[in-house]
CHARMM internal coordinates of N, CA and C (Angstrom, degrees):
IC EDIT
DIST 1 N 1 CA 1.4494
DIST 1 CA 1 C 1.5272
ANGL 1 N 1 CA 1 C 109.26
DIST 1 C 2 N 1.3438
ANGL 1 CA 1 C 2 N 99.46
DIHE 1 N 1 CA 1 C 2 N 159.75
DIST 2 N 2 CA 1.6477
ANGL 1 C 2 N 2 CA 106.11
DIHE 1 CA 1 C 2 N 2 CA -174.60
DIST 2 CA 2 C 1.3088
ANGL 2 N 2 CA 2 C 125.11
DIHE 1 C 2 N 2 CA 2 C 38.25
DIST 2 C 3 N 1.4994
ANGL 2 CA 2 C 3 N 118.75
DIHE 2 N 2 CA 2 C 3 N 48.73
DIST 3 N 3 CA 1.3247
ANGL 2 C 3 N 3 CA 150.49
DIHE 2 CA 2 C 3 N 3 CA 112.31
DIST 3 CA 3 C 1.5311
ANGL 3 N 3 CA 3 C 127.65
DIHE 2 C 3 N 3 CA 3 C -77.12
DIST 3 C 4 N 1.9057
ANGL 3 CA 3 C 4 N 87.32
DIHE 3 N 3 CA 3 C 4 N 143.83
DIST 4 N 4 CA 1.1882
ANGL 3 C 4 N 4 CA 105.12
DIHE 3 CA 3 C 4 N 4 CA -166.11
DIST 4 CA 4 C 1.5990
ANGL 4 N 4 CA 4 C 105.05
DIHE 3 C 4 N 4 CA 4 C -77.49
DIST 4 C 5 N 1.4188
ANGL 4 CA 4 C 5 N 123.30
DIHE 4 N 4 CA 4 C 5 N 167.48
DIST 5 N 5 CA 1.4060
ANGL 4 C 5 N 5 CA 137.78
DIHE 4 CA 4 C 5 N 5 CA -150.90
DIST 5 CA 5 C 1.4683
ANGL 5 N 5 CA 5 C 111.98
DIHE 4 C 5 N 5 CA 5 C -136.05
DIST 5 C 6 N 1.1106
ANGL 5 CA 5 C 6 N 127.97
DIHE 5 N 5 CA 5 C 6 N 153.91
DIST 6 N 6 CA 1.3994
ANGL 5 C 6 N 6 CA 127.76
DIHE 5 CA 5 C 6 N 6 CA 159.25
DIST 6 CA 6 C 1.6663
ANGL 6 N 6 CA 6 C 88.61
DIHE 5 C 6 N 6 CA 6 C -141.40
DIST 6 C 7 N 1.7239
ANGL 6 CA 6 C 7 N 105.07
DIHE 6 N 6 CA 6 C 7 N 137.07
DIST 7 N 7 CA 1.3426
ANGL 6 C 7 N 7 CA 105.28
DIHE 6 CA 6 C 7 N 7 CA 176.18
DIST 7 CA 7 C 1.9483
ANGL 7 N 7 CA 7 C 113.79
DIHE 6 C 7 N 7 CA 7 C -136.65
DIST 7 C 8 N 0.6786
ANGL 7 CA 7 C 8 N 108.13
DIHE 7 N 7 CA 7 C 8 N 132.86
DIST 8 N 8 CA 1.4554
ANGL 7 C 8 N 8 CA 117.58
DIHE 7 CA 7 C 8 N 8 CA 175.30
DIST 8 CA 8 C 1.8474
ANGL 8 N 8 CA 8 C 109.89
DIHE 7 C 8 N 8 CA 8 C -86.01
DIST 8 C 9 N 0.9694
ANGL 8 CA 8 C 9 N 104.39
DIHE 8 N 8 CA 8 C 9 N 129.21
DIST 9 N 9 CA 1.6500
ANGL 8 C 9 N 9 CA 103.66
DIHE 8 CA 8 C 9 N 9 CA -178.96
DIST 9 CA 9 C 1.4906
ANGL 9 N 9 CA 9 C 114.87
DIHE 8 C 9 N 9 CA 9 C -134.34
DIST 9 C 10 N 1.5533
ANGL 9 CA 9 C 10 N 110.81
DIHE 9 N 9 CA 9 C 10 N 162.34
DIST 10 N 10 CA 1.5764
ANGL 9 C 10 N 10 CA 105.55
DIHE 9 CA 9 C 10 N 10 CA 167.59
DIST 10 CA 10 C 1.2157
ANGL 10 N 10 CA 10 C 120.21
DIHE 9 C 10 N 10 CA 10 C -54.04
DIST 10 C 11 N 1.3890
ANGL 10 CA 10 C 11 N 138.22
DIHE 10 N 10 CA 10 C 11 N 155.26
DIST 11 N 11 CA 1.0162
ANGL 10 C 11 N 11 CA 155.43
DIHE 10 CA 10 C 11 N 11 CA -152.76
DIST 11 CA 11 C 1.0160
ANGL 11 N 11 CA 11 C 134.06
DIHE 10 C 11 N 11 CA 11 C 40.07
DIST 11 C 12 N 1.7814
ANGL 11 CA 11 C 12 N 105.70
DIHE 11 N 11 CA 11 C 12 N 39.91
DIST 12 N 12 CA 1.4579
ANGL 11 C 12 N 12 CA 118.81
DIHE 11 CA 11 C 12 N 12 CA -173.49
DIST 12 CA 12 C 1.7266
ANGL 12 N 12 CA 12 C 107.62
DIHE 11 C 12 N 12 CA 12 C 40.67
DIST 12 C 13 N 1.1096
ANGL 12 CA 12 C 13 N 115.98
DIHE 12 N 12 CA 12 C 13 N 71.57
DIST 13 N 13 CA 1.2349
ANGL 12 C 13 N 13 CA 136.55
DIHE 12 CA 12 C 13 N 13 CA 147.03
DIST 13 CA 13 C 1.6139
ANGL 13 N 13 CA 13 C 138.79
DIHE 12 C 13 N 13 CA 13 C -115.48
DIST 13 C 14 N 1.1302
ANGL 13 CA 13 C 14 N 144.77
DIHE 13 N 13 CA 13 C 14 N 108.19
DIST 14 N 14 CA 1.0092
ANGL 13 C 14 N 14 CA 143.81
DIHE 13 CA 13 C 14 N 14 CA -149.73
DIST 14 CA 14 C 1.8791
ANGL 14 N 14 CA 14 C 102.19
DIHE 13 C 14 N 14 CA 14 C -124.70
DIST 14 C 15 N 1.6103
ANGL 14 CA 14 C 15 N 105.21
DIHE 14 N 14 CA 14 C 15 N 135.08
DIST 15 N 15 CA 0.9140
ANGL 14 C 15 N 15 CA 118.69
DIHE 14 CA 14 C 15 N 15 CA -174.95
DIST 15 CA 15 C 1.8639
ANGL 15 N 15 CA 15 C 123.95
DIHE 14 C 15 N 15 CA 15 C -139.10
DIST 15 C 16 N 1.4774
ANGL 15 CA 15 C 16 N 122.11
DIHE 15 N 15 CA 15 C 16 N 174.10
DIST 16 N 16 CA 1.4013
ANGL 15 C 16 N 16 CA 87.15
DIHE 15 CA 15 C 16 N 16 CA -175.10
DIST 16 CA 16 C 1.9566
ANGL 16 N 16 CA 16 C 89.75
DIHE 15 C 16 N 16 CA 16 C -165.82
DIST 16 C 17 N 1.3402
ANGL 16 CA 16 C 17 N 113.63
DIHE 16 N 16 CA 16 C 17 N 94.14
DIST 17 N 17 CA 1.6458
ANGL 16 C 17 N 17 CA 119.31
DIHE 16 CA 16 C 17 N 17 CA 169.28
DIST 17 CA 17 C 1.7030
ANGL 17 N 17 CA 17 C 98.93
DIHE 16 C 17 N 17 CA 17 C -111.74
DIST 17 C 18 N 1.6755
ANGL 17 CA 17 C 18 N 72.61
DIHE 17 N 17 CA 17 C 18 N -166.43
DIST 18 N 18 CA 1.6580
ANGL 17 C 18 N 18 CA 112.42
DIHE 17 CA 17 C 18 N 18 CA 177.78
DIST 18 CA 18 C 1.3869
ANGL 18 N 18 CA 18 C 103.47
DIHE 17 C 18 N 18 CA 18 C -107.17
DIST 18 C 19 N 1.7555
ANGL 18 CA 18 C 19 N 100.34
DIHE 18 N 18 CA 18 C 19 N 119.53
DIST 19 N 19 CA 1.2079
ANGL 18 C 19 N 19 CA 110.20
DIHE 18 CA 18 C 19 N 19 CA -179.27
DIST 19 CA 19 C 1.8355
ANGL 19 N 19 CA 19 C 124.84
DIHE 18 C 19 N 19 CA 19 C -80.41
DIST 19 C 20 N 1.3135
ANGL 19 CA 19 C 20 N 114.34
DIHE 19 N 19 CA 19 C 20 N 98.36
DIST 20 N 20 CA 1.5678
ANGL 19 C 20 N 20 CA 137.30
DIHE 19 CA 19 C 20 N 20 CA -166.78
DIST 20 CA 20 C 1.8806
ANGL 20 N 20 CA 20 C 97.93
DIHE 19 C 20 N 20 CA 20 C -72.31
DIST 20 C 21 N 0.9271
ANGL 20 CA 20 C 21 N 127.17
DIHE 20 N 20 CA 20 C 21 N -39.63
DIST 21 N 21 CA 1.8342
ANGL 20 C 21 N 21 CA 126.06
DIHE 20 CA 20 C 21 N 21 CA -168.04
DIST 21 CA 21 C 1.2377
ANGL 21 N 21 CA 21 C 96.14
DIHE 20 C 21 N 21 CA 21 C -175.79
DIST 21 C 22 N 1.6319
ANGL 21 CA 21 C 22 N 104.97
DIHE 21 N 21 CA 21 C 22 N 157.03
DIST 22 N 22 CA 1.6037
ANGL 21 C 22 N 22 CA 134.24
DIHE 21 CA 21 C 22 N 22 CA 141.80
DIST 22 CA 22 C 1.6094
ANGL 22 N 22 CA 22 C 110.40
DIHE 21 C 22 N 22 CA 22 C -134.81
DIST 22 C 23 N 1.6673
ANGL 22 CA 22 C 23 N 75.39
DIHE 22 N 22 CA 22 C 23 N 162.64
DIST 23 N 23 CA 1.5204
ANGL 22 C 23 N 23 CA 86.58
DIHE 22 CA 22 C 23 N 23 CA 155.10
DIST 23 CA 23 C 1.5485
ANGL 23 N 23 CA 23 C 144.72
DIHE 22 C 23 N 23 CA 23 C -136.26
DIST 23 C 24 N 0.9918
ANGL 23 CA 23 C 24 N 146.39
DIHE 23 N 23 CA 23 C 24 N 174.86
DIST 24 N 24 CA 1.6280
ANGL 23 C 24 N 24 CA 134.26
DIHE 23 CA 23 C 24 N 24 CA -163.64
DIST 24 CA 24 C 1.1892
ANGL 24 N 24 CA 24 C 105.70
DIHE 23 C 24 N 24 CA 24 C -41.05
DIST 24 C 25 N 1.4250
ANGL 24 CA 24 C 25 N 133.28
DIHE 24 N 24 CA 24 C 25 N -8.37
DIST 25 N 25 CA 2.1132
ANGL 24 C 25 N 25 CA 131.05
DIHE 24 CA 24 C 25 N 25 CA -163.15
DIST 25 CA 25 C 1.1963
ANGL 25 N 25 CA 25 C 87.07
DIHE 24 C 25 N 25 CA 25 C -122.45
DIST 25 C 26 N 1.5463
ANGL 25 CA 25 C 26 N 131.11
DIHE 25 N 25 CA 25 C 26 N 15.48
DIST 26 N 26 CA 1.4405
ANGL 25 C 26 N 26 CA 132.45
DIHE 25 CA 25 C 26 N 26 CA -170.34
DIST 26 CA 26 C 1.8124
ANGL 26 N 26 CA 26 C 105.74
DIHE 25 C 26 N 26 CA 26 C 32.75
DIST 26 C 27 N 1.1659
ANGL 26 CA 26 C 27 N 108.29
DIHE 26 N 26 CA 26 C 27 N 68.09
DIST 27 N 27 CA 1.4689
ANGL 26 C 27 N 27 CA 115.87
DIHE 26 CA 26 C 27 N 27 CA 156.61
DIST 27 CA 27 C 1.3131
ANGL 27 N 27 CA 27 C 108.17
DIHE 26 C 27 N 27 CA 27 C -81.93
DIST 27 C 28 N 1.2888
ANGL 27 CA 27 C 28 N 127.85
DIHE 27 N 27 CA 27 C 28 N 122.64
DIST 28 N 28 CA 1.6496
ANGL 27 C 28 N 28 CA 115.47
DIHE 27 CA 27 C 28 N 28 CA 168.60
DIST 28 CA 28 C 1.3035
ANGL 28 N 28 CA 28 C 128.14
DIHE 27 C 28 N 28 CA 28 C -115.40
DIST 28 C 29 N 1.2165
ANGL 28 CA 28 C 29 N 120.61
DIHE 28 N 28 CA 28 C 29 N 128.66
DIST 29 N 29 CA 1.5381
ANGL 28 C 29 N 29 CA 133.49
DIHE 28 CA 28 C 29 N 29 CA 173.07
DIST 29 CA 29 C 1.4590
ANGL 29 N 29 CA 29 C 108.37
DIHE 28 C 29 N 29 CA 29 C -78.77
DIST 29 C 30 N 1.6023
ANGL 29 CA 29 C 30 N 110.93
DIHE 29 N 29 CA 29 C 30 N 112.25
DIST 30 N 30 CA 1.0863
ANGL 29 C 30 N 30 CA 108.72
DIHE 29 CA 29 C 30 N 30 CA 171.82
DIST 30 CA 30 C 1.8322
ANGL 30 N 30 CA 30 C 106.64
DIHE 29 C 30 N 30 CA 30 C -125.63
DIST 30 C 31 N 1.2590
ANGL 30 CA 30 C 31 N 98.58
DIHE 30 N 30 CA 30 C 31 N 173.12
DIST 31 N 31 CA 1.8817
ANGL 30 C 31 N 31 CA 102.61
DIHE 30 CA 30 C 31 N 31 CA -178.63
DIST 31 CA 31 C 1.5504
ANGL 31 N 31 CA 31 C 97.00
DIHE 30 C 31 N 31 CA 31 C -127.30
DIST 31 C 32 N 0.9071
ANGL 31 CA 31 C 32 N 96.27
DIHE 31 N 31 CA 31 C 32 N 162.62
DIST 32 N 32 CA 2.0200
ANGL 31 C 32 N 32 CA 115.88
DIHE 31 CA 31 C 32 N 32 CA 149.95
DIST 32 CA 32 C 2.4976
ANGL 32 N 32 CA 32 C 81.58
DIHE 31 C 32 N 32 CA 32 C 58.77
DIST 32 C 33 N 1.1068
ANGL 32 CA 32 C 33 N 75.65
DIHE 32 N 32 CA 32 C 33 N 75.29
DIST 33 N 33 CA 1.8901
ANGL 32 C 33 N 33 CA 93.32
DIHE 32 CA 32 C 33 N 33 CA -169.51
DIST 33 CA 33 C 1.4468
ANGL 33 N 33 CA 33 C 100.77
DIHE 32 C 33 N 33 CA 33 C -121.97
DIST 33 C 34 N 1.2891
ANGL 33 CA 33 C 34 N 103.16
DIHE 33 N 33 CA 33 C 34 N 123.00
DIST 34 N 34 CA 1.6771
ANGL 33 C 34 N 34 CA 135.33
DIHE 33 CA 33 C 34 N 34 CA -159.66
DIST 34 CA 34 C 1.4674
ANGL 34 N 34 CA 34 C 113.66
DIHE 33 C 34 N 34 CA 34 C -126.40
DIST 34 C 35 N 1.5479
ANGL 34 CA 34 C 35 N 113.98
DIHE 34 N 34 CA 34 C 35 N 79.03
DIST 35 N 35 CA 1.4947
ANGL 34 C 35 N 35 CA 94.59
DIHE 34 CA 34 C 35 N 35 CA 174.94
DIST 35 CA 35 C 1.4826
ANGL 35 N 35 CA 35 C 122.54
DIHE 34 C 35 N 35 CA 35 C -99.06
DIST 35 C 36 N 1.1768
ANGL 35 CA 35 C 36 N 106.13
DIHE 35 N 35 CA 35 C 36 N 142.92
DIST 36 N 36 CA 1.3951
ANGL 35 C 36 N 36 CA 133.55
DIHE 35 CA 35 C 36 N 36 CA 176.14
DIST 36 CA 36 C 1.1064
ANGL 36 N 36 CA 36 C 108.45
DIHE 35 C 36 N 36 CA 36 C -63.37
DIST 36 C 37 N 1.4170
ANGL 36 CA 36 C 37 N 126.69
DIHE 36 N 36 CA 36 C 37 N 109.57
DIST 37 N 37 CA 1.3928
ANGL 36 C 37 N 37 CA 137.82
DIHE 36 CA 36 C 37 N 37 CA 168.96
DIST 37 CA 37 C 1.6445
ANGL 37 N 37 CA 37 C 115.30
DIHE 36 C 37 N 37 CA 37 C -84.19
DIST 37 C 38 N 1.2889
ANGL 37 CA 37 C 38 N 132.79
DIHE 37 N 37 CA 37 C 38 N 128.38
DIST 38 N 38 CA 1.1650
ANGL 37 C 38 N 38 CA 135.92
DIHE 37 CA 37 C 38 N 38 CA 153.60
DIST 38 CA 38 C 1.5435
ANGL 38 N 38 CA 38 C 113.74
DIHE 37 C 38 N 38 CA 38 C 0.88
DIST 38 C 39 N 1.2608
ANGL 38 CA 38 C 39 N 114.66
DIHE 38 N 38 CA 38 C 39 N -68.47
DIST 39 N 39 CA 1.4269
ANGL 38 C 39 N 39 CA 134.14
DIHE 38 CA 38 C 39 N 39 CA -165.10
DIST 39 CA 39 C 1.7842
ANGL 39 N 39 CA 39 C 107.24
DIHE 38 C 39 N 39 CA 39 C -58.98
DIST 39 C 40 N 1.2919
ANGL 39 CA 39 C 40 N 112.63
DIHE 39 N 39 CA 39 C 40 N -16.99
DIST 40 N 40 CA 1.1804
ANGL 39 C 40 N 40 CA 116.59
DIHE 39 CA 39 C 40 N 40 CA -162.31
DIST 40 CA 40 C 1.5076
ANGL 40 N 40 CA 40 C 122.42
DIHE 39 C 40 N 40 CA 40 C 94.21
DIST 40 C 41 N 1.2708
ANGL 40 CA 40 C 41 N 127.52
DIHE 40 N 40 CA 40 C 41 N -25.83
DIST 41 N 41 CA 1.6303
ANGL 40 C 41 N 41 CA 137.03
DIHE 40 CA 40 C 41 N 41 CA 152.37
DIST 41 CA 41 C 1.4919
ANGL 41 N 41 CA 41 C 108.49
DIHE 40 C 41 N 41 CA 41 C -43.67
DIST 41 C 42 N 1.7764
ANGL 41 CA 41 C 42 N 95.23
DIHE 41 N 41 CA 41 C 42 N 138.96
DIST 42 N 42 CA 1.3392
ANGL 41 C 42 N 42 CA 99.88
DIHE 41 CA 41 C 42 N 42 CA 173.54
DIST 42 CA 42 C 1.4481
ANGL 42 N 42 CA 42 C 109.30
DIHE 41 C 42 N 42 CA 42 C -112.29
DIST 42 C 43 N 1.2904
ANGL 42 CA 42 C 43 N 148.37
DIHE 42 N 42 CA 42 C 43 N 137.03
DIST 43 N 43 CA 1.4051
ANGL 42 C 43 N 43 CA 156.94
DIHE 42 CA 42 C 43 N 43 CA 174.43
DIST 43 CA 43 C 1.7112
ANGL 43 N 43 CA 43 C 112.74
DIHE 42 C 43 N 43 CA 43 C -96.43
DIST 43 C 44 N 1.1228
ANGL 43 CA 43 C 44 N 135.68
DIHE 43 N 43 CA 43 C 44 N 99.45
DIST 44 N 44 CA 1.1274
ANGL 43 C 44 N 44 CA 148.03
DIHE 43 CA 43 C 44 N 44 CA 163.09
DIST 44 CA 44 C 1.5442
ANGL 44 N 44 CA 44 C 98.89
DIHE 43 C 44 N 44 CA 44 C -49.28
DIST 44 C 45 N 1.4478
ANGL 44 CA 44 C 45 N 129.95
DIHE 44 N 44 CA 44 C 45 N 126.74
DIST 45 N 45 CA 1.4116
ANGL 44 C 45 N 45 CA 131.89
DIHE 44 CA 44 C 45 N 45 CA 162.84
DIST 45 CA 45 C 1.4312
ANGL 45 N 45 CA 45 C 106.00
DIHE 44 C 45 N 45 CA 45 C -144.77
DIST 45 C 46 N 1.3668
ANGL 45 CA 45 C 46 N 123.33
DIHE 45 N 45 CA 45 C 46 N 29.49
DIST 46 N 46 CA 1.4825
ANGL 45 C 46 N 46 CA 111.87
DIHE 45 CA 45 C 46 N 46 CA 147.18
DIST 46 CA 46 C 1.7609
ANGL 46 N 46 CA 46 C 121.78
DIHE 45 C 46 N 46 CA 46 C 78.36
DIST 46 C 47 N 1.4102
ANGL 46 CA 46 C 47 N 109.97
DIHE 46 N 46 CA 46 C 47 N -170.50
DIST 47 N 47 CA 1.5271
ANGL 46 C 47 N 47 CA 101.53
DIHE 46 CA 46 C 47 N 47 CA 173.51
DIST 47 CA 47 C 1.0291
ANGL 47 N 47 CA 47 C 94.16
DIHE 46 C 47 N 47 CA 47 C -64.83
DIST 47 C 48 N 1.5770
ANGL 47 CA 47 C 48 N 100.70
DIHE 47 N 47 CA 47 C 48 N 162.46
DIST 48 N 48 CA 1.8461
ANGL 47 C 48 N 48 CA 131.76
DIHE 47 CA 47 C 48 N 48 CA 176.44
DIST 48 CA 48 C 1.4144
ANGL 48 N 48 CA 48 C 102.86
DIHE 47 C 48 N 48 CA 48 C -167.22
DIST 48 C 49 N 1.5644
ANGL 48 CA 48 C 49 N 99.82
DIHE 48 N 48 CA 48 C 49 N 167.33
DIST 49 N 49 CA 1.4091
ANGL 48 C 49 N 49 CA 106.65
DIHE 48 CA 48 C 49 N 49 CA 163.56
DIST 49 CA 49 C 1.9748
ANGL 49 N 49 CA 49 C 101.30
DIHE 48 C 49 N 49 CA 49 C -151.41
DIST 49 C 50 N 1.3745
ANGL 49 CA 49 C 50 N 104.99
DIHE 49 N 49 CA 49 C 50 N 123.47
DIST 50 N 50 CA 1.2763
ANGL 49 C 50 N 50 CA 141.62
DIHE 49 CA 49 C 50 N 50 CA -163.89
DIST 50 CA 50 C 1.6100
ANGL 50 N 50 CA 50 C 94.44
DIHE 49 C 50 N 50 CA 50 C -106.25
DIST 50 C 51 N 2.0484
ANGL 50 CA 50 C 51 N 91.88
DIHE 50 N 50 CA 50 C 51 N 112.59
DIST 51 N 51 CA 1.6684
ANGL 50 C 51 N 51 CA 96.13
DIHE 50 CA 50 C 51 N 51 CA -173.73
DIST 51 CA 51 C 1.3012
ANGL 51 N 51 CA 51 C 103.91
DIHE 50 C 51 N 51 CA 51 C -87.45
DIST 51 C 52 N 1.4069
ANGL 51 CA 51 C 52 N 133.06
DIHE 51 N 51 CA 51 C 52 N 118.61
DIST 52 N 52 CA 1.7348
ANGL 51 C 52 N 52 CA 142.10
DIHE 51 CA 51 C 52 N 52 CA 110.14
DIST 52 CA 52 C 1.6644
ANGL 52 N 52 CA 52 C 72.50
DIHE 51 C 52 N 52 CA 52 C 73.13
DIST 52 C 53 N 1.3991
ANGL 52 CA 52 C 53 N 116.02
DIHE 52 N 52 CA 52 C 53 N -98.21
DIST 53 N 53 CA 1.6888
ANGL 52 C 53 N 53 CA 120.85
DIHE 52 CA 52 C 53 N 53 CA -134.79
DIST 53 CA 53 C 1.6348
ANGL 53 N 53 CA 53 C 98.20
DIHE 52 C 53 N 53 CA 53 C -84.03
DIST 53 C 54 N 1.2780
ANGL 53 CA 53 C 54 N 121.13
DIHE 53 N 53 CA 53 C 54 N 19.47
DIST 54 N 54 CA 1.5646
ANGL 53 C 54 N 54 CA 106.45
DIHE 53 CA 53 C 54 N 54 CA 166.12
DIST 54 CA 54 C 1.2845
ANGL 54 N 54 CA 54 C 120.60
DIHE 53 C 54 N 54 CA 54 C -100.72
DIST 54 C 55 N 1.3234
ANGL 54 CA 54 C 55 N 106.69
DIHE 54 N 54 CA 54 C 55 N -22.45
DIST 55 N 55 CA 1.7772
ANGL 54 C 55 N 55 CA 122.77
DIHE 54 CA 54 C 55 N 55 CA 154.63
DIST 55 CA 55 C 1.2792
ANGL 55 N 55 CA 55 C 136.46
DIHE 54 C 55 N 55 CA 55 C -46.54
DIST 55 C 56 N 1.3182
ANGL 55 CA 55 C 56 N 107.99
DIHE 55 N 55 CA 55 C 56 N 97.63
DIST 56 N 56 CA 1.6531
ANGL 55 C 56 N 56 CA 120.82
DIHE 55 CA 55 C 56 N 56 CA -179.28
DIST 56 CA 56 C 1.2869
ANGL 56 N 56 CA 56 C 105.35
DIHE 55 C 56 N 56 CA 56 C -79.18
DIST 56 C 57 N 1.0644
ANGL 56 CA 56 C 57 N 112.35
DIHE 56 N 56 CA 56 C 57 N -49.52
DIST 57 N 57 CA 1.4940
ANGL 56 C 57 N 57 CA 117.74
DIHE 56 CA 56 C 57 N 57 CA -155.72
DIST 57 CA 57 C 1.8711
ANGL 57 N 57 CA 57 C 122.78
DIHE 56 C 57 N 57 CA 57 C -148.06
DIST 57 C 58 N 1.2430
ANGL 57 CA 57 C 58 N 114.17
DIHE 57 N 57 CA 57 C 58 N 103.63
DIST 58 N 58 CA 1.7351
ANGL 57 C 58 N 58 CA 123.34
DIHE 57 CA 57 C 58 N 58 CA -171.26
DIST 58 CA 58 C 1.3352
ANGL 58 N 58 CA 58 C 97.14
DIHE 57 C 58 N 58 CA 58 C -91.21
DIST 58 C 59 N 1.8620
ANGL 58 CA 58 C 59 N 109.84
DIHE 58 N 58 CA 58 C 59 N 139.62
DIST 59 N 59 CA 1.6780
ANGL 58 C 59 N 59 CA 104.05
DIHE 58 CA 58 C 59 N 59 CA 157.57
DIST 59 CA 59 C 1.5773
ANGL 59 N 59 CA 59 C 94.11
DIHE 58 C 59 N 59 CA 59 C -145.52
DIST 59 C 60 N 1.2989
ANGL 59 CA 59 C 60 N 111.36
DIHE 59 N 59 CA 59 C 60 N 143.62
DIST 60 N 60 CA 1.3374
ANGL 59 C 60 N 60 CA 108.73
DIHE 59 CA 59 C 60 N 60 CA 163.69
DIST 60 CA 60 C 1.6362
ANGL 60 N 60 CA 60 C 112.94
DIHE 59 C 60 N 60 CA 60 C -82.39
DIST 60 C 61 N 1.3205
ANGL 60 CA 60 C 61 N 103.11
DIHE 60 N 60 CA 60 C 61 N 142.13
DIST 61 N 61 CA 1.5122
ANGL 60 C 61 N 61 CA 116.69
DIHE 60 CA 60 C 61 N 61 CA 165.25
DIST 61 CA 61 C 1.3612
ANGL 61 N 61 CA 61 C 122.77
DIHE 60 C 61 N 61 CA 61 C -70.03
DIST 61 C 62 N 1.2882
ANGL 61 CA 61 C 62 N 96.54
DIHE 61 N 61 CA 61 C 62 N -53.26
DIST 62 N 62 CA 1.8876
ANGL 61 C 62 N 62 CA 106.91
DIHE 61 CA 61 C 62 N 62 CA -165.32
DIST 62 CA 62 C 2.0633
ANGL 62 N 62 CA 62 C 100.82
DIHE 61 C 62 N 62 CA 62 C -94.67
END
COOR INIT
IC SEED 1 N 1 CA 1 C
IC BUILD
């Protein structure tokens, strides 16, 4: 916990927090969540929680 994240998601979206909780369906609560826009812009959107099956792809940072 409270490690940083890089996440790959459906719809080719890519994002990258600090991982706050999961749970057994690996739902994850993350904070301080940065997604990576295509364009190269980054969008700050805050706490979230990202369900289990939208996750393509986990990497740790740290």
């Amino acid at each position: 916990m409270d490690k940083k994240l890089s996440l790959r998601l459906n719809g080719g979206r890519h994002v990258q927090g600090i991982l706050r909780g999961f749970s057994p369906f690996m739902n994850l609560g993350k904070d301080g969540r940065v997604e990576m826009v295509t364009s190269g812009r980054q969008n700050d959107i805050g706490m979230v929680v990202i369900p289990g099956n939208c996750v393509i792809l986990l990497e740790a940072l740290e």
